[in-house]
C-alpha positions as CSV (number, residue, x, y, z in Angstrom):
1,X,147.4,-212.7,52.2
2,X,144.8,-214.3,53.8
3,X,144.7,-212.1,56.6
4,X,144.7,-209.4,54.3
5,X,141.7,-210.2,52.3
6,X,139.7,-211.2,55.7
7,X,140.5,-207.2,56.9
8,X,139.1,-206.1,53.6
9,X,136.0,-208.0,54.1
10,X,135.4,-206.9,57.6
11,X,135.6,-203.3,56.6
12,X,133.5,-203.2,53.7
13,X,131.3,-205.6,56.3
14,X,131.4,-202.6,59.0
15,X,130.4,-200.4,56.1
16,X,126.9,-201.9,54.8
17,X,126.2,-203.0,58.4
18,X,126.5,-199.2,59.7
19,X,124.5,-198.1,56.6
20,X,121.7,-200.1,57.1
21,X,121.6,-200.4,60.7
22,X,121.7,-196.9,61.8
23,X,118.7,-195.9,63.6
24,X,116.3,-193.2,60.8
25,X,115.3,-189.8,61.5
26,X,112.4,-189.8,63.9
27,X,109.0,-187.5,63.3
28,X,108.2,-186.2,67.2
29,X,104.5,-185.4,68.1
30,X,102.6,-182.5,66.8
31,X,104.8,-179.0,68.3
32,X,102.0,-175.9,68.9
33,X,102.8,-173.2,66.3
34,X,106.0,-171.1,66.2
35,X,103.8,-168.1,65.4
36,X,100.1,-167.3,65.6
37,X,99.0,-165.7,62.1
38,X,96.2,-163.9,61.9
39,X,93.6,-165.6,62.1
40,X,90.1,-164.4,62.8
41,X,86.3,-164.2,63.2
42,X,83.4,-162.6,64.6
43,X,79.6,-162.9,64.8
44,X,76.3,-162.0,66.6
45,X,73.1,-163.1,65.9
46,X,69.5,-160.9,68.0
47,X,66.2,-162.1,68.1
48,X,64.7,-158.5,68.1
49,X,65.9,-155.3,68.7
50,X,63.8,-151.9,69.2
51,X,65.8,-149.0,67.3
52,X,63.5,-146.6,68.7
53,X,60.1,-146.6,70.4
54,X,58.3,-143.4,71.8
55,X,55.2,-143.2,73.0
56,X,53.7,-139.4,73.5
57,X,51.0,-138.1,75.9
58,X,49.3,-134.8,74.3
59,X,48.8,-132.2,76.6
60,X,45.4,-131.0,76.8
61,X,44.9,-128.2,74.3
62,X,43.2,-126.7,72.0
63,X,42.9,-127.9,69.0
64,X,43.5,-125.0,66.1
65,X,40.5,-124.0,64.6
66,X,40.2,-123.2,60.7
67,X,41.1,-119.7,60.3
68,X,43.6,-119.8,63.4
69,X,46.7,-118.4,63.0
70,X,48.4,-121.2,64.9
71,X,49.2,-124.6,63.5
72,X,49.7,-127.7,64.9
73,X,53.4,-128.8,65.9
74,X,54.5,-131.5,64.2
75,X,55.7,-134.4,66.8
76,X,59.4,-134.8,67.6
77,X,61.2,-136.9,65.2
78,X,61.9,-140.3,66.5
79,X,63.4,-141.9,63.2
80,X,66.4,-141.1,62.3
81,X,69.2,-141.7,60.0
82,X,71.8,-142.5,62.5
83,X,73.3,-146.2,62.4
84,X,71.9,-147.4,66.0
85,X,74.9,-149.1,66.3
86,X,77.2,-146.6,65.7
87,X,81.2,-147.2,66.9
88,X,82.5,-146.5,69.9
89,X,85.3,-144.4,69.9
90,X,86.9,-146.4,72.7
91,X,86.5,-150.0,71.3
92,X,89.7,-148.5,68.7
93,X,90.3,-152.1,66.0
94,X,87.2,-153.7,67.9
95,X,85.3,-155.4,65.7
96,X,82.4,-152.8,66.8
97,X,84.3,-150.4,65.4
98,X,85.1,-152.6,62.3
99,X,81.5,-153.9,61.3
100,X,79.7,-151.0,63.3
101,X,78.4,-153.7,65.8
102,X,80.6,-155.6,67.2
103,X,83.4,-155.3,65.7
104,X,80.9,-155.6,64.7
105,X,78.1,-154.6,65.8
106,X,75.1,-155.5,63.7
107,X,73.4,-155.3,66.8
108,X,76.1,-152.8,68.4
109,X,74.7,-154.6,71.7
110,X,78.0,-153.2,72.6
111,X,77.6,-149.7,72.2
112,X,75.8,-148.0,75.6
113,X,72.3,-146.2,73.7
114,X,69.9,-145.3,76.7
115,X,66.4,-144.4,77.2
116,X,65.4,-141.1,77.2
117,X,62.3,-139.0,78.6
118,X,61.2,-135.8,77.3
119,X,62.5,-133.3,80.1
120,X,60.0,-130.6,78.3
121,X,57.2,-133.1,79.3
122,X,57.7,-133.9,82.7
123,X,55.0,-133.1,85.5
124,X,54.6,-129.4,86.3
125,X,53.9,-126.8,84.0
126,X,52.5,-128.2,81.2
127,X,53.3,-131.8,82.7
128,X,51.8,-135.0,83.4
129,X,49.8,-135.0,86.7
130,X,51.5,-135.9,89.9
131,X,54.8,-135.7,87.5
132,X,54.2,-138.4,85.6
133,X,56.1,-138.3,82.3
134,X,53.7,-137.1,79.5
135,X,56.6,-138.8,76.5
136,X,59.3,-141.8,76.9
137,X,61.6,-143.4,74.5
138,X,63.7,-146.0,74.1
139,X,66.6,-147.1,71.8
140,X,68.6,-149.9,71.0
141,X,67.8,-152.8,73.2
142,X,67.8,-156.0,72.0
143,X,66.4,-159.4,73.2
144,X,67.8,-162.9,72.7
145,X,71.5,-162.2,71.6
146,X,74.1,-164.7,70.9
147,X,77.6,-163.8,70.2
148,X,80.9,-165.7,69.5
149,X,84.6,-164.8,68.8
150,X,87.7,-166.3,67.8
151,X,91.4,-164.7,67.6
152,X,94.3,-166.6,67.0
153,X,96.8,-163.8,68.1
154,X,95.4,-163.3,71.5
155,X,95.5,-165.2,75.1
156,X,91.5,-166.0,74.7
157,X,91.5,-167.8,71.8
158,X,87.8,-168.6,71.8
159,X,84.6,-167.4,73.1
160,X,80.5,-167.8,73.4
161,X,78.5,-165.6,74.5
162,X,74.4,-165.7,75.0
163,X,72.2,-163.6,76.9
164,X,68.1,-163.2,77.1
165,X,68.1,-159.3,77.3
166,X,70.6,-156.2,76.1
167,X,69.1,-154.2,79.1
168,X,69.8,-154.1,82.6
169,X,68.0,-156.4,85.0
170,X,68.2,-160.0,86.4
171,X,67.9,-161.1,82.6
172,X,70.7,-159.8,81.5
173,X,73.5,-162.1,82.8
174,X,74.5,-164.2,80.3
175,X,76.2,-167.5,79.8
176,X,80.2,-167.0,78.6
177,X,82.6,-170.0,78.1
178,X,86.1,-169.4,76.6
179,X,89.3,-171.1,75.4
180,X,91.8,-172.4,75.7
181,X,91.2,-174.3,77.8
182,X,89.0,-176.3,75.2
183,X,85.7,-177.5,76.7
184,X,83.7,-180.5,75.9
185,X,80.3,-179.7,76.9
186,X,78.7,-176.4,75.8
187,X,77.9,-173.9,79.2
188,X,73.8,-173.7,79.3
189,X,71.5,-171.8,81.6
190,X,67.5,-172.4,81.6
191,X,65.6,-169.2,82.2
192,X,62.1,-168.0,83.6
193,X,59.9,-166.1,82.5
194,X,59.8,-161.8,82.9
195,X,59.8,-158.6,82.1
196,X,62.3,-156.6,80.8
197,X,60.6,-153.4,80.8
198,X,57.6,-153.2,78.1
199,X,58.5,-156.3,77.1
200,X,57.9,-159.7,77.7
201,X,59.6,-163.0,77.5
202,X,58.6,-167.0,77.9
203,X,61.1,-169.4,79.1
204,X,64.6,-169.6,77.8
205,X,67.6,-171.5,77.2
206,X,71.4,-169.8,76.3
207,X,74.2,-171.9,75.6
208,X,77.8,-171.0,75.2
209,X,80.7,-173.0,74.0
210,X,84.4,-172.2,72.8
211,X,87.0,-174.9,72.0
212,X,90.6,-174.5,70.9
213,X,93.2,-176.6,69.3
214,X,97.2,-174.9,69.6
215,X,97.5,-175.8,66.0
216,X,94.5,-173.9,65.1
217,X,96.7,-170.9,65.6
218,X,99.0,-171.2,62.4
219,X,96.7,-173.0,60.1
220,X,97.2,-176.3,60.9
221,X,94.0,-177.5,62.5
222,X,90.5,-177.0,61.8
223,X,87.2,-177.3,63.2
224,X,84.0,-175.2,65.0
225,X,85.8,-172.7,67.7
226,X,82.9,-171.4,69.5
227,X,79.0,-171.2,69.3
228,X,76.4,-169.4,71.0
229,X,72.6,-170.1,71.2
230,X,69.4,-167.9,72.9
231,X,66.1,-169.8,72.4
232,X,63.3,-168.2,73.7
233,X,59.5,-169.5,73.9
234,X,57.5,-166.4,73.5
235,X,58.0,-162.6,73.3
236,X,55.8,-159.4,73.3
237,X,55.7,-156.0,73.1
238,X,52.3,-155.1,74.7
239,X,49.5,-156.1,72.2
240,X,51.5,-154.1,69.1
241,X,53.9,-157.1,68.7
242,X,53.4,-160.7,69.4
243,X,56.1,-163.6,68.3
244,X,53.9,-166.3,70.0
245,X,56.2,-169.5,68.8
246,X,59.5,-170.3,69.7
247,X,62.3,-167.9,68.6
248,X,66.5,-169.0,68.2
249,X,69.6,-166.9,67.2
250,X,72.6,-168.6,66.8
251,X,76.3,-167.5,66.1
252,X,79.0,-170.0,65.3
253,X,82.9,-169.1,63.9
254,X,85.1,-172.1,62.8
255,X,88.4,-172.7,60.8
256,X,88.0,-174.8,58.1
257,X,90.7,-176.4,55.7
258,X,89.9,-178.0,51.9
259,X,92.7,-178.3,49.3
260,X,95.6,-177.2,51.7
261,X,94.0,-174.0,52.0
262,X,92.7,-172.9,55.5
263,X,89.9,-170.1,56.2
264,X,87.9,-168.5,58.8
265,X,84.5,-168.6,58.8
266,X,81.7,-166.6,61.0
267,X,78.0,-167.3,60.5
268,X,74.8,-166.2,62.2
269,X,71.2,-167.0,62.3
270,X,67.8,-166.7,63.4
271,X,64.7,-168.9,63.3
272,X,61.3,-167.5,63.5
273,X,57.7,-168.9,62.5
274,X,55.6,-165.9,63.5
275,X,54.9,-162.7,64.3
276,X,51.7,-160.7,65.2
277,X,51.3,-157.0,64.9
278,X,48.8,-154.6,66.0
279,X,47.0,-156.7,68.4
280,X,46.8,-159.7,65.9
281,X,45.3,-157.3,63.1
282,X,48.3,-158.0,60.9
283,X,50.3,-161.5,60.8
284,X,53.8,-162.4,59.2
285,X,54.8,-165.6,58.4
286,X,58.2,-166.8,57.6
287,X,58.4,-168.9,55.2
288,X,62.1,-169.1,54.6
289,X,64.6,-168.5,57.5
290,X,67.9,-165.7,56.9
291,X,71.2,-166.8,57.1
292,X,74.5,-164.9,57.3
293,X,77.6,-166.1,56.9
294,X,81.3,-164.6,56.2
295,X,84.5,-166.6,55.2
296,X,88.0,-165.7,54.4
297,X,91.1,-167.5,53.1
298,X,94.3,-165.9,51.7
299,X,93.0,-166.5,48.4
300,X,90.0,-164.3,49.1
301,X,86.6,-164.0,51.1
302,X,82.9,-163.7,50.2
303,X,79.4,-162.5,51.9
304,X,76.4,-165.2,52.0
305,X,73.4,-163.7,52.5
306,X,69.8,-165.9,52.7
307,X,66.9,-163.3,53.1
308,X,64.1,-164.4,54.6
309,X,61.1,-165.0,52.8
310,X,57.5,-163.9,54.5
311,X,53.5,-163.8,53.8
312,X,51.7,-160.6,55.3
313,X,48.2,-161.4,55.9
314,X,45.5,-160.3,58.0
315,X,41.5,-160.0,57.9
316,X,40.9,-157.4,55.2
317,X,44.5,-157.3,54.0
318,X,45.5,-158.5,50.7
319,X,47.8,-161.4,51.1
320,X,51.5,-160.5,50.1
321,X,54.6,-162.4,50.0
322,X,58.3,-161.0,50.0
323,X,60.7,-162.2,49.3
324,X,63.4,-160.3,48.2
325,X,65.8,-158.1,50.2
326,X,64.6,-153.8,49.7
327,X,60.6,-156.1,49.1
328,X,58.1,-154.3,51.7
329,X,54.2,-153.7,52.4
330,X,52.4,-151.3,53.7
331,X,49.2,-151.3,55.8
332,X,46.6,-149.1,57.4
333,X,44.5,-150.0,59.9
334,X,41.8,-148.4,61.9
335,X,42.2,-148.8,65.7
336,X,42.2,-146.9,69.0
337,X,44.9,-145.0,70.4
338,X,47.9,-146.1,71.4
339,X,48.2,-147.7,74.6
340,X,50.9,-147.0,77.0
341,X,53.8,-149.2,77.8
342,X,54.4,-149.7,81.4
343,X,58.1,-149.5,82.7
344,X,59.3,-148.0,79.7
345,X,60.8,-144.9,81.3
346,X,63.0,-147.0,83.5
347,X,64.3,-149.6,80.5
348,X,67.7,-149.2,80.3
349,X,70.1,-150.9,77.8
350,X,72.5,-153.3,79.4
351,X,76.4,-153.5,79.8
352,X,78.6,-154.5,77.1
353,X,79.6,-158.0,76.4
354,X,83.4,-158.4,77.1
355,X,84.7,-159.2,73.2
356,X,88.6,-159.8,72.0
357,X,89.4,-157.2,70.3
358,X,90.4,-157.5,66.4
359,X,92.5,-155.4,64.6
360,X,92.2,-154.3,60.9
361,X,87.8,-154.7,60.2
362,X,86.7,-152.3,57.6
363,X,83.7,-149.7,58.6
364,X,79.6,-150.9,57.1
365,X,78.0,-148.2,55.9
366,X,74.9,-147.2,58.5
367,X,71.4,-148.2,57.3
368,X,68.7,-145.8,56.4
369,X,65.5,-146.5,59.3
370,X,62.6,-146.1,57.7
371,X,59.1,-145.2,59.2
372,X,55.9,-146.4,58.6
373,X,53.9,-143.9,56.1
374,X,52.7,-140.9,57.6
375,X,49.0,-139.1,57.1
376,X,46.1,-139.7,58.8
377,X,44.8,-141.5,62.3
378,X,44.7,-144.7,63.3
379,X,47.8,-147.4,62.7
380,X,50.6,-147.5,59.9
381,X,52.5,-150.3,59.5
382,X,55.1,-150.9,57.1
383,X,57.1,-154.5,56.9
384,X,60.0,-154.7,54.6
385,X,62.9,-156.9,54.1
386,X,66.5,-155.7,55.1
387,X,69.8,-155.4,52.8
388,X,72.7,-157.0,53.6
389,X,75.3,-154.3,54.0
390,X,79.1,-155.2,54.0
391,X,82.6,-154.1,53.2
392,X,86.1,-155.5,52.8
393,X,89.6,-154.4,53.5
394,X,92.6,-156.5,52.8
395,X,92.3,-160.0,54.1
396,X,89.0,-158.6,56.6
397,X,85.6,-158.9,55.6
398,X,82.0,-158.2,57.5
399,X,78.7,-157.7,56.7
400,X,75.9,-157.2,59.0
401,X,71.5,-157.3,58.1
402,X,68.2,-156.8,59.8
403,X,66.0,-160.0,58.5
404,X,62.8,-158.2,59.3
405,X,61.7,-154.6,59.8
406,X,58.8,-153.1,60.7
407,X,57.8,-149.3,61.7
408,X,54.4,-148.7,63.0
409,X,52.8,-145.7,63.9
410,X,49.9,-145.0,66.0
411,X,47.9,-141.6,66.3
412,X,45.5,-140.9,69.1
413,X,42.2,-141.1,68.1
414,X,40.2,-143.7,66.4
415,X,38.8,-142.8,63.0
416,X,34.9,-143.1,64.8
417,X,36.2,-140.1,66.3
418,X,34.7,-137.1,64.2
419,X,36.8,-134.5,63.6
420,X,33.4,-132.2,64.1
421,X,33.3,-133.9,67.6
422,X,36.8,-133.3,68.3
423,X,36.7,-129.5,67.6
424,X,33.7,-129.7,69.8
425,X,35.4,-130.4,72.7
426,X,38.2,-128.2,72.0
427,X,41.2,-131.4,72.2
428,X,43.6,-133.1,70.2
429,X,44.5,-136.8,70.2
430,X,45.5,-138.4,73.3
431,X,48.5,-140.5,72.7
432,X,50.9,-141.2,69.7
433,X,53.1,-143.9,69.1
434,X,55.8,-144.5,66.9
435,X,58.3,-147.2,66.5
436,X,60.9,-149.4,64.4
437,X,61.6,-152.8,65.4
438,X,64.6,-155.1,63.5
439,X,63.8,-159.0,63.7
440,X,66.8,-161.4,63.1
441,X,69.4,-159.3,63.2
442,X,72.6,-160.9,62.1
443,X,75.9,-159.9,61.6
444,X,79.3,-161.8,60.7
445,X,83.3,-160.7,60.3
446,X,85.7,-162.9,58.6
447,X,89.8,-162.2,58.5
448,X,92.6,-164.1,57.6
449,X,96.3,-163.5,57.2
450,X,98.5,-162.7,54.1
451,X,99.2,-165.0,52.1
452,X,103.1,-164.9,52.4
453,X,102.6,-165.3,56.0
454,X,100.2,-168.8,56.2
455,X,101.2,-171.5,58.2
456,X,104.6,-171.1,59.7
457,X,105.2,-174.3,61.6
458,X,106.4,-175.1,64.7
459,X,109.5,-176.9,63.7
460,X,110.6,-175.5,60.4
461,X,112.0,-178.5,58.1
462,X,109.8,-180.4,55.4
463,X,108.0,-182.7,57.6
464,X,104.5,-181.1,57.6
465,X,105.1,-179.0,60.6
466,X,106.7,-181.6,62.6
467,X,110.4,-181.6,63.8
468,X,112.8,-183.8,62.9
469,X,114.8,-186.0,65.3
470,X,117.9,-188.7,64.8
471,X,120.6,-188.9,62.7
472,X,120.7,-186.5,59.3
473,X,120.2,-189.1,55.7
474,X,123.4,-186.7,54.7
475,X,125.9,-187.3,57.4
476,X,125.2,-191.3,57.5
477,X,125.3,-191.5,53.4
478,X,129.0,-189.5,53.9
479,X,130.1,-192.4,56.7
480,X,129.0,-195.5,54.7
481,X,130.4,-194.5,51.4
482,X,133.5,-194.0,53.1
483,X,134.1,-197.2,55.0
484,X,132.7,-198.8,51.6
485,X,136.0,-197.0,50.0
486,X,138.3,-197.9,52.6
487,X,137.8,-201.6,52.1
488,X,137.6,-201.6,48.3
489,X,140.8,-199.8,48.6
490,X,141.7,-202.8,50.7
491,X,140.9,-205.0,48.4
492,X,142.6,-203.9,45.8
493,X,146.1,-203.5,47.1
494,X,145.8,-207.1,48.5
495,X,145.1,-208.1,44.4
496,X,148.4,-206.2,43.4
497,X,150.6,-207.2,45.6
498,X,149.6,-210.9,44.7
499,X,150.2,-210.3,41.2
500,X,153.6,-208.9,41.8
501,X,154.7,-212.1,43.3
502,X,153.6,-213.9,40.2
């Protein structure tokens, strides 16, 4: 009996022991995501960017008298209503051909616009002497562009991109850093001085950085992926524009994560103090700097747009702020004729950045390039504010704006000039400018992924996204309830059989 009771014991013993003794499950480390989800963003921030700038020689030639039969031609259009940074039919779910620019492209510093000259205007009949062109024009080149990427589907992850000129020459290399692998330290490059074709630049500084955590890829981590910054000291477009105070774009994308929700987030800028027009005549300050910034969660996405705020001034001009995006002034000055721009007929716009590619951006309407007021000699400026202009599709979002713009036209002559004197000597005007100029160009692409397909883990299970290691709760609750059984059972029979002897 005794021996009996003492078996009983040590298996109800064996049972508690191997309950509470059994070694828990285990969480391992962090595993990088099963699956990459789709997550995404884009942005690009210029300092400047000339749309289009022509400058025309007039041949010599009578000017029609009153009473003649003949009128003067009207010069060739140089505004137009095409989006300068139209898609490129090859960069097919780019986010150029998404946002228009780069994917995007606010700045379409991707898409390859050249310079032209006027073949009709070239030396020999009619022509220049010694076949000099008598017209050049340029399009689309910007200064000081920063761009940065991040795509959670693709081998680069992550990347920064900054550059001092869109336009060929020893200023266009820029500075690229990409992930994985994550970097530490941001890639930066000091630059000198130069020329990149009419215009000229101070000293600069472009940075590049791109980091990348694995867990990014599903969700699960968050934090800034790339950034990219051009800071330039000076810039100048002959004596018609002046930005004599330092200048800085800067792109940025991140994921960030609040409330167990995760979203992508692009965001551009540019920071300005001044700008000088028409040989100092007219002067724009910025009061307030623009902002762009584009964010997307499964839950939804939204545009944030900051326009700048400015005060137009100038001797003789009535002060006037703006304020408002679609705000703009006008001004006409008296001046000489326009001067030429040397190396403008060999500026040519520089290669493409090499982007990720991402799928699924919706199309941004083109802008509407306005000119300065026509009528009349001398200079016609016109400053306005731009619109943000942006569009959604599913889980995608961009938007893209031009901070500052300003046309200015130029006819030859000054206004000293009688026209009586003029139809004396029998000539027209000598040279004729025109031009539209973007300042602070910014543009910014947000997409994230269903929201049925968020976060799948590495692991699967409940643990956060971690596996599970050790023994399974169910199988060692099973064993212990058992051996607990077993000895009760034990027990009892040892009471019954003692009992029965009674």
């Amino acid at each position: 009996m005794t021996s009996a009771r003492s078996l009983a014991a040590s298996v109800a013993a064996l049972g508690f022991a191997s309950a509470l003794t059994a070694p828990m499950p285990a969480l391992a480390a962090p595993a990088p995501c099963e699956r990459a989800e789709n997550y995404a963003a884009q942005s690009g921030a210029a300092l400047l960017r000339i749309d289009e700038l022509e400058v025309r020689k007039a041949a010599e030639r009578p000017v029609a008298k009153p009473g003649d039969q003949e009128k003067d031609e009207p010069a060739d259009s140089v505004f137009s209503d095409i989006d300068p940074t139209t898609d490129n039919p090859d960069d097919s779910d780019s986010l150029s051909e998404g946002i228009g620019m780069f994917g995007t492209n606010l700045l379409n510093l991707a898409d390859l616009s050249h310079v032209t000259v006027s073949e009709l205007d070239r030396g020999g009949s009619g022509g220049g002497a010694m076949g000099v062109p008598e017209a050049a024009s340029v399009s689309d080149v910007g200064v000081g562009e920063s761009r940065t990427a991040m795509v959670a589907t693709t081998r680069i992850n992550a990347a920064g991109y900054a550059r001092i000129a869109d336009a060929k020459g020893d200023l266009s290399e820029p500075v690229i850093q990409q992930a994985p692998p994550t970097h530490d330290k941001a890639t930066t490059r000091n630059t000198a001085a130069g020329d990149v074709g009419p215009l000229t630049v101070g000293k600069g500084t472009i940075a590049a950085h791109a980091r990348w955590d694995g867990a990014m890829a599903c969700g699960k981590a968050a934090g800034e992926t790339s950034r990219a910054d051009t800071e330039l000291k000076k810039v100048s477009l002959g004596d018609l524009v002046r930005v004599p105070e330092k200048l800085v774009s800067r792109s940025t994308t991140a994921l960030e994560r609040s409330g167990g929700e995760t979203r992508t987030v692009a965001s551009s800028a540019v920071t300005a103090n001044r700008i000088d027009l028409a040989g100092g005549a007219i002067r724009v300050r910025v009061l307030r700097q623009p902002t762009l910034v584009a964010c997307m969660s499964t839950a939804g996405g939204e545009i944030s747009y900051t326009p700048a705020a400015i005060e137009v001034s100038g001797e003789g001009i009535t002060t006037k702020r703006l304020s408002t995006a679609g705000d703009h002034a006008d001004v006409t000055l008296r001046s000489l004729e326009a001067a030429p721009f040397p190396g403008l007929d060999t500026l040519r716009k520089g290669a493409p950045l090499p982007l990720p590619i991402i799928p699924g951006l919706p199309k941004i309407s083109s802008p509407h390039l306005e000119s300065a007021p026509a009528g009349g000699e001398g200079t016609r400026v016109r400053i306005s504010l731009g619109e943000v202009r942006q569009a959604r599709k599913g889980r995608a979002i961009a938007a893209k704006a031009t901070a500052i713009q300003v046309a200015i036209t130029q006819g030859g002559g000054s206004d000293a000039s009688s026209a009586s004197d003029r139809d004396k000597k029998g000539y027209g005007s000598a040279t004729t400018l025109a031009m539209t100029m973007g300042f602070g160009l910014m543009e910014a692409a947000a997409v994230a992924p269903a929201a049925d397909l968020e976060g799948v883990s590495a692991a699967g299970g409940t643990a956060g996204g971690l596996p599970i290691t050790g023994p399974r709760l169910d199988v060692l609750a099973y064993a212990g309830v058992g051996l607990l059984a077993v000895g009760a059972g034990a027990v009892l029979m040892t009471i019954r059989r003692r009992r029965s002897r009674l």
